[in-house]
C-alpha positions as CSV (number, residue, x, y, z in Angstrom):
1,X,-1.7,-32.4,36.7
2,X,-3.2,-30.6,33.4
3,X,-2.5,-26.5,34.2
4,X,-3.2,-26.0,30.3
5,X,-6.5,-24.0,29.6
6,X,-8.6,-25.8,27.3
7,X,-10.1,-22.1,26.2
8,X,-6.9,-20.3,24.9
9,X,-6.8,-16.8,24.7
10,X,-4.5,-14.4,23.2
11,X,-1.9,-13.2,25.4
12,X,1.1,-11.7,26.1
13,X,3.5,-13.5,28.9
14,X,6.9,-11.1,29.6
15,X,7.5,-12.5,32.7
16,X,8.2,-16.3,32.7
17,X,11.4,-18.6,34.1
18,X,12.4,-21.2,32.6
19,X,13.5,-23.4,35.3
20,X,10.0,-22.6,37.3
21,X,8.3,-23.3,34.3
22,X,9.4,-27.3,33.4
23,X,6.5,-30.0,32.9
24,X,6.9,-32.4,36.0
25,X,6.8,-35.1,33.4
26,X,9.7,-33.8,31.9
27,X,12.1,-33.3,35.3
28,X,11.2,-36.6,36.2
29,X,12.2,-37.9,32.4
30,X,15.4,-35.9,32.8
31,X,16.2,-37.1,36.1
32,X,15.6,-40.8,34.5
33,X,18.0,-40.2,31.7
34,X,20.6,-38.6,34.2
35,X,20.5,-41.3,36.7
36,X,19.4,-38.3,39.5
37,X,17.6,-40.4,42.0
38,X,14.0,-38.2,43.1
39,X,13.1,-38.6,46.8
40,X,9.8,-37.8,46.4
41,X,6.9,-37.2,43.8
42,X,7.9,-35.4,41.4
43,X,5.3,-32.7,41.6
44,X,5.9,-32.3,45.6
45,X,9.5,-31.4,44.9
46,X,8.6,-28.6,41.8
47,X,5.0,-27.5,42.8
48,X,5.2,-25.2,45.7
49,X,2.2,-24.4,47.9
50,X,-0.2,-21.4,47.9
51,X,1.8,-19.8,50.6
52,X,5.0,-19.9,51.4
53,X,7.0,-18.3,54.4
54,X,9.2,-16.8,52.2
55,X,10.6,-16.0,48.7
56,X,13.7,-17.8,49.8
57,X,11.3,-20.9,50.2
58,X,9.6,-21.0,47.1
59,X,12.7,-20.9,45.2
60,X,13.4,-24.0,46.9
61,X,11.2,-26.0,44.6
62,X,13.1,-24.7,41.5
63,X,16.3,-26.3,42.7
64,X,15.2,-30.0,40.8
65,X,14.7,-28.4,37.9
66,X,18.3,-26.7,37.7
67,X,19.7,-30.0,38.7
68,X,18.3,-31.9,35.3
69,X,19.1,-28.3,33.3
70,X,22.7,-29.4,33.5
71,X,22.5,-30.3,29.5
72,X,22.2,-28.6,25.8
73,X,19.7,-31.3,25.2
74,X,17.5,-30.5,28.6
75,X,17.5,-26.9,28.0
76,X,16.2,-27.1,24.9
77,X,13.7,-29.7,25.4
78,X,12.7,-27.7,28.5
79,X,12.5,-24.0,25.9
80,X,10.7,-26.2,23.3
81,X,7.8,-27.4,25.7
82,X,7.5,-24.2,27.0
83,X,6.5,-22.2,23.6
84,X,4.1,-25.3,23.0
85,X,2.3,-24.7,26.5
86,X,2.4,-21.3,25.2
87,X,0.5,-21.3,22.4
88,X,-1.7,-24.1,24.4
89,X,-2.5,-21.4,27.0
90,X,-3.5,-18.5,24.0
91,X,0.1,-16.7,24.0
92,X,0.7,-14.8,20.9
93,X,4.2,-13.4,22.4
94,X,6.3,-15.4,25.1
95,X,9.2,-14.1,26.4
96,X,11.7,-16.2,29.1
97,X,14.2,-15.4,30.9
98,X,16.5,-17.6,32.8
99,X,20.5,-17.4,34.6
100,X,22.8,-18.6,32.2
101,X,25.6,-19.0,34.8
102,X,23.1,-21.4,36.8
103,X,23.8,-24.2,34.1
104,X,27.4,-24.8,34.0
105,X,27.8,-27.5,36.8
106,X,28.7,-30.2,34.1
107,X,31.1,-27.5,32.5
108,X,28.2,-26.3,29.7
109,X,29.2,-22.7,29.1
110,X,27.0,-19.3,29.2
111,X,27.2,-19.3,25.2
112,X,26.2,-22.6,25.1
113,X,23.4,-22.3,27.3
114,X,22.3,-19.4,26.0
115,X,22.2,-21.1,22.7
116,X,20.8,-24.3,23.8
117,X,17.4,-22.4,25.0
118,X,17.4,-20.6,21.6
119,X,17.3,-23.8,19.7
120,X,14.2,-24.8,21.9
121,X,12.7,-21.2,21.5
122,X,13.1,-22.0,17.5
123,X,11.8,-25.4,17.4
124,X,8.3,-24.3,19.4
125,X,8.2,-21.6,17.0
126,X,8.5,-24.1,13.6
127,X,5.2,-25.6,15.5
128,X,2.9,-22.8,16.6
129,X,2.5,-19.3,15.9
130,X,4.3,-18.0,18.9
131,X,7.0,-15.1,18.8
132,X,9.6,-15.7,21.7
133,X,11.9,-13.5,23.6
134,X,14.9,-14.6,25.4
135,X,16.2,-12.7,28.5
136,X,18.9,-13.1,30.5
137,X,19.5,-13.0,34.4
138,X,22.4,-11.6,36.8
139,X,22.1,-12.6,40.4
140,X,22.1,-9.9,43.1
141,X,24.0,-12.3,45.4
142,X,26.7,-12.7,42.7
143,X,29.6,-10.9,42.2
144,X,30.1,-7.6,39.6
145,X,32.1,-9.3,37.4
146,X,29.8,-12.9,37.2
147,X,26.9,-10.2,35.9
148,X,29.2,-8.5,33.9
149,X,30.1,-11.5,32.1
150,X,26.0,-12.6,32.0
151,X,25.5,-9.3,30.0
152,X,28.7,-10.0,28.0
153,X,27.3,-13.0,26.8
154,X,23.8,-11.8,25.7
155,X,25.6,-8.8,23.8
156,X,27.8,-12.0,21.9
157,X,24.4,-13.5,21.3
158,X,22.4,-10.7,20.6
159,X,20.5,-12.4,17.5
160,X,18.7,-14.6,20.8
161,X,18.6,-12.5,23.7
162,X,16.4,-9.9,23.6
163,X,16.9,-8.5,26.7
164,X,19.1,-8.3,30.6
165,X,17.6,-9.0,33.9
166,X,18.5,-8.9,37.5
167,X,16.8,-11.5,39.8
168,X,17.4,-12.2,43.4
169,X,17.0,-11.3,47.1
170,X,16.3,-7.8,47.1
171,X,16.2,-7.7,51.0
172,X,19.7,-8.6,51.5
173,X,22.0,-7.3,48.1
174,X,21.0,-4.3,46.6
175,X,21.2,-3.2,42.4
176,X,24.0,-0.9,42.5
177,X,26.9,-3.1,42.4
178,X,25.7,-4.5,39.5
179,X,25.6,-1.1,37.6
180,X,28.5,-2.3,35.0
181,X,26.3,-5.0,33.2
182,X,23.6,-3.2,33.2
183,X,25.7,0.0,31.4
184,X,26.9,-1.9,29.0
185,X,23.8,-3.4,28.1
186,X,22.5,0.1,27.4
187,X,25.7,0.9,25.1
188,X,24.8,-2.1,23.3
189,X,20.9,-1.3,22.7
190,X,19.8,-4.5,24.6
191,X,16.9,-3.0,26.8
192,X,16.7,-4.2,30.7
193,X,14.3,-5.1,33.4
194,X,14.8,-6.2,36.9
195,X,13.0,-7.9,40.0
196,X,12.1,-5.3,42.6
197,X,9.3,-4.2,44.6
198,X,8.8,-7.9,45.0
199,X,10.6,-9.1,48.3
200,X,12.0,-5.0,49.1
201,X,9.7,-1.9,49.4
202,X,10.2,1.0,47.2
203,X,13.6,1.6,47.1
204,X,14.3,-1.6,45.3
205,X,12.0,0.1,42.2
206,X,14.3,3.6,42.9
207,X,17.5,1.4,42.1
208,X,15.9,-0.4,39.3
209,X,15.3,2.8,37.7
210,X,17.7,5.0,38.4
211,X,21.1,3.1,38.6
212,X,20.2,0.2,36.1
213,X,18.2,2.1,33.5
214,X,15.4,-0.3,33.2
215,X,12.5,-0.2,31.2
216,X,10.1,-3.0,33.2
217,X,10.5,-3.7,36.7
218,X,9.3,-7.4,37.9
219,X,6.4,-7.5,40.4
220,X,7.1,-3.8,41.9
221,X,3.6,-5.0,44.1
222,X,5.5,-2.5,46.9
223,X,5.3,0.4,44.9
224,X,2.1,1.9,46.6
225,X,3.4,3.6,49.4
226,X,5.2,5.8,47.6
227,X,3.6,8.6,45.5
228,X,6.8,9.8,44.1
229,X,7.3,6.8,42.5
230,X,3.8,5.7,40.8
231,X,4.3,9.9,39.2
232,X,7.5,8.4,38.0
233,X,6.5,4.9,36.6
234,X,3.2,6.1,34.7
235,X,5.6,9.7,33.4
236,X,7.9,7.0,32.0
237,X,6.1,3.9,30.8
238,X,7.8,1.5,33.0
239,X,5.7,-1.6,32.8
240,X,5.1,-4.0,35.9
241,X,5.8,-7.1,35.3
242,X,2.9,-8.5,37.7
243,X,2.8,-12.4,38.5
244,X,-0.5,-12.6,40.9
245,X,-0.5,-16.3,42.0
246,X,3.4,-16.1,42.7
247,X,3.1,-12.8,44.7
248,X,0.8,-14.6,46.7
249,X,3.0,-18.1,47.1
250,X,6.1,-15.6,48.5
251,X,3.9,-13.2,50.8
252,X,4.8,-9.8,49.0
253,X,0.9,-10.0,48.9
254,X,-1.4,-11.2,51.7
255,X,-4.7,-12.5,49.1
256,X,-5.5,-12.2,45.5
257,X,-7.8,-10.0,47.1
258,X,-5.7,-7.3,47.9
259,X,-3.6,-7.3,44.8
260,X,-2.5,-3.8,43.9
261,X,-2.3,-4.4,39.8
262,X,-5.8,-3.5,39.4
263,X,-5.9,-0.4,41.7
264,X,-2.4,0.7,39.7
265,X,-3.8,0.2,36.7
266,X,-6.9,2.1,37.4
267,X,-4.2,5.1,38.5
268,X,-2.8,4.9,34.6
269,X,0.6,2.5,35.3
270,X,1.1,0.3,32.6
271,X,0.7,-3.3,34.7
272,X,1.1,-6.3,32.5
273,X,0.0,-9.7,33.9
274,X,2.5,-12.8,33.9
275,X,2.9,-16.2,35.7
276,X,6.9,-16.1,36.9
277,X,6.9,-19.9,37.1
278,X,4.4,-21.9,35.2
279,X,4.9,-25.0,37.2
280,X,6.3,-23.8,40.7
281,X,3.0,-22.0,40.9
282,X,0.8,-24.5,38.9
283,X,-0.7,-21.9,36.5
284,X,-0.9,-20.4,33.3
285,X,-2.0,-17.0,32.0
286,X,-5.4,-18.3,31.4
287,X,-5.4,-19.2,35.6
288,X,-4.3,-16.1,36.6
289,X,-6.8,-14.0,34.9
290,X,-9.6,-16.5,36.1
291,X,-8.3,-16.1,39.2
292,X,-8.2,-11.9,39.3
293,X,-11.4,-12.1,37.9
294,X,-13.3,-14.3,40.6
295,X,-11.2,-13.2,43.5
296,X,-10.3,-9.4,42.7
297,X,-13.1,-8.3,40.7
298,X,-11.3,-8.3,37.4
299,X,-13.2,-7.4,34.2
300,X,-13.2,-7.3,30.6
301,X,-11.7,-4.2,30.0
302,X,-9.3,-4.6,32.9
303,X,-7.8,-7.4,30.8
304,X,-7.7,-6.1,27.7
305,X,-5.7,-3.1,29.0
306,X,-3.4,-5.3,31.2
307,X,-2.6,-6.9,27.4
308,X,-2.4,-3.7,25.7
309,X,0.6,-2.5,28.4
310,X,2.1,-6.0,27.8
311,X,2.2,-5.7,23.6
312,X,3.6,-2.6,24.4
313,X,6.4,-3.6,27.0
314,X,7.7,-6.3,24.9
315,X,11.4,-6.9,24.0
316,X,12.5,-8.1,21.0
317,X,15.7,-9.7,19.8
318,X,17.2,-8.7,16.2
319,X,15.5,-12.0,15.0
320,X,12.0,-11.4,16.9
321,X,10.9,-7.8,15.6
322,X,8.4,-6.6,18.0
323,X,5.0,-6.8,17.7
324,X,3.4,-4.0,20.0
């Protein structure tokens, strides 16, 4: 399977996992090299199918992957390939963002996984012209003090990470015990963003905003219903982080269709246009404009703003100065 555009054009990707976003070829080389047996195809146990039930069953064909990301050398191969299918795909400015605490089942710690993935990000970056960003994930369905040692870490490796996540079932845990992390990623100037609006209605985005601070919220598809809250995202800038093909995979949206981002965009919110998982939802950024364009009535200038917002939303690490 080729999901590489052979017509590359510049873009800006701020939404992206890692371990939703590793070649086939290379889990099944990984799983090779690690003696992990594969019970299937490769590609039927990391490519999911247009529609899924559920979130919870998409994320069921990311669990391959995190079994071969059990290494320094496999995350970093993993980081490396990713910045060349990057700059393959037309992206100027990459950012990833993956859960540190995920990756420690052979006894690899956060620090070391954090700077396993940074080593890739650098060595895609000696071979293409791509600027990278690095962000970090807490779990909702983990404990305070697991987050708080997630945003601990990126603070220690702040010359990688530009920025602190919080991914998860929105349905079931909610943001607020996770408040700590998130404060003292804002007392050590490392902006945030967090899945919401995604698998929860509106009152996900409320929490995203108001009790962790963020700046970007990731998919926020749900925030229609609520006028109070598209005043409050276009008065404060807060980009959405949209991922079209995935939204459609997990059922927060019934068709490309019916896609809110280009509706919100045409009310003056700052909508940005990612992929979430490059191989889980065989695309690239490339394949998801294509796709808004033939099946939502995307244009020209639609996509030109939707990369404007994104230049603008980006976060940089000390290392990676912005470039919006």
């Amino acid at each position: 399977m080729n999901i590489l555009s052979s017509t590359p054009t510049p873009r800006y990707e701020l939404h992206c996992h890692l371990d939703g976003s590793v070649r086939p070829g290379t889990v099944a080389d990984l799983a090779r090299e690690q003696g992990i047996v594969l019970n299937r195809p490769v590609e039927e146990l990391v490519v999911a199918p247009a529609n899924c039930d559920s979130l919870t069953t998409f994320l069921t064909y990311i669990d391959t992957p995190l079994q071969v990301l059990q290494t320094p050398d496999a995350l970093t191969r993993a980081a490396r390939e990713l910045v060349e299918d990057w700059d393959a795909d037309g992206v100027v400015h990459g950012e990833v963002r993956f859960a540190p605490q995920l990756h420690g089942r052979e006894g690899m710690t956060l620090d070391e996984a954090v700077q396993a993935v940074a080593e890739g990000l650098a060595a895609g970056r000696e071979t293409t012209s791509v600027r990278t960003g690095l962000l970090l994930c807490c779990l909702r369905h983990q404990n305070p003090d697991e987050s708080l040692a997630v945003a601990e870490t990126a603070l220690r490796q702040r010359e990688h990470v530009a920025g602190l996540d919080l991914a998860g079932d929105e349905k079931r845990f909610t943001a607020r015990s996770h408040r700590a992390a998130f404060d003292l990623a804002h007392a050590g100037g490392l902006p945030c963003t967090a899945h919401a609006g995604e698998a929860a209605g509106p009152e996900s985005m409320w929490e995203a905003i108001d009790i962790l601070g963020v700046r970007r919220i990731g998919h926020g598809v749900r925030c229609t219903t609520d006028p109070a809250l598209l005043d409050r995202l276009r008065a404060d800038r807060i980009a959405l982080e949209m991922c079209p093909t995935s939204n459609v995979q997990t059922g927060a949206v019934p068709t490309l269709a019916e896609h809110p981002a280009a509706r919100l965009l045409a009310d003056g919110l700052p909508v940005t246009i990612s992929t979430d998982t490059r191989t889980t939802s065989a695309t690239n950024l490339n394949r998801e404009f294509d796709a808004l364009r033939h099946s939502a009535g995307w244009h020209a200038d639609q996509e030109a703003l939707a990369q404007k917002n994104a230049a603008r939303a980006v976060f940089a690490a000390p290392s990676e100065p912005s470039t919006a």
